[in-house]
Every structure is written in structure tokens, then in C-alpha cells.
C-alpha positions in Angstrom: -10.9 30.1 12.3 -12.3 33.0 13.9 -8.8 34.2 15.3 -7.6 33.7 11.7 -10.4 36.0 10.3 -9.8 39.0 13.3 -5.7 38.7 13.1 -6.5 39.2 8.3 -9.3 42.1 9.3 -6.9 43.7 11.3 -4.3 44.0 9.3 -6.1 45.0 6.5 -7.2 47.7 8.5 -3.8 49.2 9.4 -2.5 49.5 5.5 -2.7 52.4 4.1 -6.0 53.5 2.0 -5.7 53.1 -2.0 -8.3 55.7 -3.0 -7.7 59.2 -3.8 -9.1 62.2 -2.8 -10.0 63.0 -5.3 -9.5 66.2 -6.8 -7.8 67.5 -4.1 -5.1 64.4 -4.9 -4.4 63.3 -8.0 -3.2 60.4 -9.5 0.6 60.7 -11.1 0.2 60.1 -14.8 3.1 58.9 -16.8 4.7 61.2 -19.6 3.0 59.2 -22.7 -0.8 60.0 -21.3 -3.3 61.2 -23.8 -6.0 63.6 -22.1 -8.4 66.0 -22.9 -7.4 68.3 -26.2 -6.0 72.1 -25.8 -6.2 74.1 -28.9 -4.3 77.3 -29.9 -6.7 79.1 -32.0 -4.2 81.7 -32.9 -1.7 79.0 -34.9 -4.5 77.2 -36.4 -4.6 77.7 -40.1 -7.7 76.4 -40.8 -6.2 72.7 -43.4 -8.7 70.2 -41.6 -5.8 67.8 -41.7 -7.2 66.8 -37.6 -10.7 66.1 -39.0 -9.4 64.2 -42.0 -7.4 61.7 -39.8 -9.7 61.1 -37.2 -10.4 57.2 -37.1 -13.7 57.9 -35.5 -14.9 60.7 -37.1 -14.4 62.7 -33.9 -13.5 66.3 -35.4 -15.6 68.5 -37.4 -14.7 72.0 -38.7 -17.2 74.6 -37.4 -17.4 78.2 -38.7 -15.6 80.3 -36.0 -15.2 84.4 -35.9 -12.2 85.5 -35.1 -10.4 88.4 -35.4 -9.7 88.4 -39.1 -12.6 87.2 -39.9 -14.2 84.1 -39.9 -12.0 80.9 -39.9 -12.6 77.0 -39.9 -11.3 75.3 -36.3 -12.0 71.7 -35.1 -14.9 71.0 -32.9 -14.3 67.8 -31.0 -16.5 65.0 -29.7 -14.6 63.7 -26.0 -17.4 60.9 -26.3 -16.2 59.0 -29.5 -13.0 60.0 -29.3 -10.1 57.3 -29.0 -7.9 59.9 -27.6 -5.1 58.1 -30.4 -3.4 61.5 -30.7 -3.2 61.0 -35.0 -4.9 64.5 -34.8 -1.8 65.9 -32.7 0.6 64.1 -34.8 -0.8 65.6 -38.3 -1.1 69.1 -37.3 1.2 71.2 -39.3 1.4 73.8 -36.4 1.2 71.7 -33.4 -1.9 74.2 -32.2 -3.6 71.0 -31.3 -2.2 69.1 -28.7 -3.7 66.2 -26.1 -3.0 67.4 -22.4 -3.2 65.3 -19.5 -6.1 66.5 -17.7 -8.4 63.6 -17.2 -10.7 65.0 -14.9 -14.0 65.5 -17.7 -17.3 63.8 -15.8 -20.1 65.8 -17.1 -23.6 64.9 -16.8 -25.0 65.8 -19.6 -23.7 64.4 -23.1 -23.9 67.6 -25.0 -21.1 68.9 -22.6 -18.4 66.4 -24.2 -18.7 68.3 -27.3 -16.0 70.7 -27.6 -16.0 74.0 -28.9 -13.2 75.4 -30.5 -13.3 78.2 -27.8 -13.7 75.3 -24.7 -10.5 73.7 -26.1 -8.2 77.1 -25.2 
């Protein structure tokens, strides 16, 4: 019984580790992953279409100033949102798009609401 035990610890031991190192590794994600949102402020032309089809209610429009003035963009919630991508499918532009960075710990909850400016 005992040998049994020593000869199953042992060879545990000798396999490779499964963790990463994380973040100096990373984990290969495959092409259809759905990460954090990137938005290009500059081909945004303000239709709220994003915020309208947002299952969870995830976008808002927030009152931005840019360079022509000031313009509507989406502010986005990372907390409730599904990360679906209807929002990068309905965008007229494509200045919305989901990326596949996954690495957004934060430890405060305030943090996971985006700014249009913290999406670029």
C-alpha cells in the first residue's frame, strides 16, 4: 500500500507543472475570445446603437470633450457585462471592438467602470 502511494507521489512529481506564471506567461486564447473592450474615439459618431443593445444594461453614453466639441461615447461597466459582443456587432463604425486581454483584477469595483478615455 505504502509502495503504491510513494511509486503515484513520485510520478506526480516528475510531470510537468499546469500553472502559469502568470503574467509573465500567458494562456493561448483561441481566435473567437471576447475580452476587455477597445474603443476608437475618433470613429465614434456618437448613435448609442452599443447602449441600446446591451442585454444588461452595461453601456451608458457619458458627455465627453473632444476636439470638436463635446460628443456622446459609451461608458462601460466590465462588472455586469456578459462580454456577448452584440455591442461590437451593432456598431456602424466598428470603433468598438472586444480585445482579448483578460488580465482586469482590480480591487476596487469603481475601477471596472470604463471611461470612454480607459477604453483607447
Amino acid at each position: 500500500m505504502i509502495v503504491k502511494s510513494m511509486a503515484t507521489v513520485l510520478r506526480e512529481m516528475a510531470k510537468r507543472p499546469t500553472t502559469l506564471e502568470f503574467p509573465d506567461e500567458k494562456e493561448d486564447l483561441t481566435d473567437n475570445y471576447r475580452g476587455v473592450h477597445k474603443l476608437d474615439m475618433k470613429t465614434c459618431i456618437s448613435c448609442s446603437a452599443c447602449a441600446r443593445i446591451c442585454p444588461n444594461q452595461t453601456i451608458t453614453m457619458v458627455d465627453v470633450e473632444t476636439e470638436r466639441g463635446p460628443k456622446k461615447m459609451p461608458e462601460i461597466n466590465l462588472e455586469r457585462c456578459l462580454f456577448c459582443a452584440l455591442c461590437e456587432e451593432v456598431c456602424p463604425t466598428r470603433c468598438l471592438i472586444l480585445t482579448k486581454d483578460y488580465d482586469f483584477a482590480k480591487y476596487d469595483r469603481r475601477e471596472y467602470v470604463k471611461a470612454p478615455q480607459d477604453l483607447e
